[in-house]
C-alpha positions in Angstrom: -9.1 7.1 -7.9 -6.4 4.4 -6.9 -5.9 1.4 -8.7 -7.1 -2.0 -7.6 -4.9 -4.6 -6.7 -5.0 -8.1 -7.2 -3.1 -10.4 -5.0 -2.9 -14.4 -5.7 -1.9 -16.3 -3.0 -2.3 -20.0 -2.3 -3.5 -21.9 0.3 -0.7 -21.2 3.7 1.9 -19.6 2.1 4.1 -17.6 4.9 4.8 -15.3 1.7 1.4 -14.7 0.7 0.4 -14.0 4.5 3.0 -11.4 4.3 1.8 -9.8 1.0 -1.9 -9.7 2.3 -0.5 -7.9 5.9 1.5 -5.4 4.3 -1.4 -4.5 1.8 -3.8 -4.5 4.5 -1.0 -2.4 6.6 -1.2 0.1 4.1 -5.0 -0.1 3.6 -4.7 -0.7 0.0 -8.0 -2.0 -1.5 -7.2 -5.4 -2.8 -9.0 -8.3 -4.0 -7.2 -11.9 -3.2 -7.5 -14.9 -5.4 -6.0 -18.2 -3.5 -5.4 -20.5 -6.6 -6.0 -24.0 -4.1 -9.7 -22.4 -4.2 -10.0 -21.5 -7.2 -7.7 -23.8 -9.7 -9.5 -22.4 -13.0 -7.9 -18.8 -12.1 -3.6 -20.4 -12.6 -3.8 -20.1 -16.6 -4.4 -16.2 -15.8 -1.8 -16.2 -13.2 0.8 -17.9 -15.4 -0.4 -15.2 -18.4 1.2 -12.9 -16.1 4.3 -14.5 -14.8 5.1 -15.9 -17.9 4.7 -19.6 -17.5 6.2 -19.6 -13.7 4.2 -21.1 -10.7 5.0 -19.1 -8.6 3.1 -16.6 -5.7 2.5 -14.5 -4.0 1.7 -12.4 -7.2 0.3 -8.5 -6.8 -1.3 -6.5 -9.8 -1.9 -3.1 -9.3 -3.1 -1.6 -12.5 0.0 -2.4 -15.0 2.5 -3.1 -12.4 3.1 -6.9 -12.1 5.3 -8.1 -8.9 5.9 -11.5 -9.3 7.2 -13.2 -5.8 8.5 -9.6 -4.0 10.5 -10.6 -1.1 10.8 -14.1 -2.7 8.6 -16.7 -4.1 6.9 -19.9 -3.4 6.1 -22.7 -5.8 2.8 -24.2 -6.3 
């Protein structure tokens, strides 16, 4: 069984629209956490990018890519 991938995105970021196409392009099971919605979910985010605010962010089991393609500030 595949991993599950986490993607955090916030609120109408052109990069996190592009993360979320190209997961759903590749029908990758994925659960998205938009951090304008749900605020109490950045300490875990910045756990995992060490301290940067920063998306779009994608977990997949222990792979962490922190702002592929380029990043946007939050």
């Amino acid at each position: 069984m595949a991993d599950r991938t986490t993607l955090y995105t916030f609120g109408d970021c052109a990069l996190c629209a592009d993360a979320r196409a190209d997961l759903e392009r590749r029908s990758a099971a994925y659960t998205e956490i938009d951090l304008r919605a749900h605020p109490e979910r950045i300490p875990e985010l910045l756990k995992l990018t060490r301290g940067r605010r920063v998306v779009p962010v994608i977990v997949t089991g222990t792979r962490i890519e922190i702002a592929p393609g380029g990043g946007r500030a939050f």
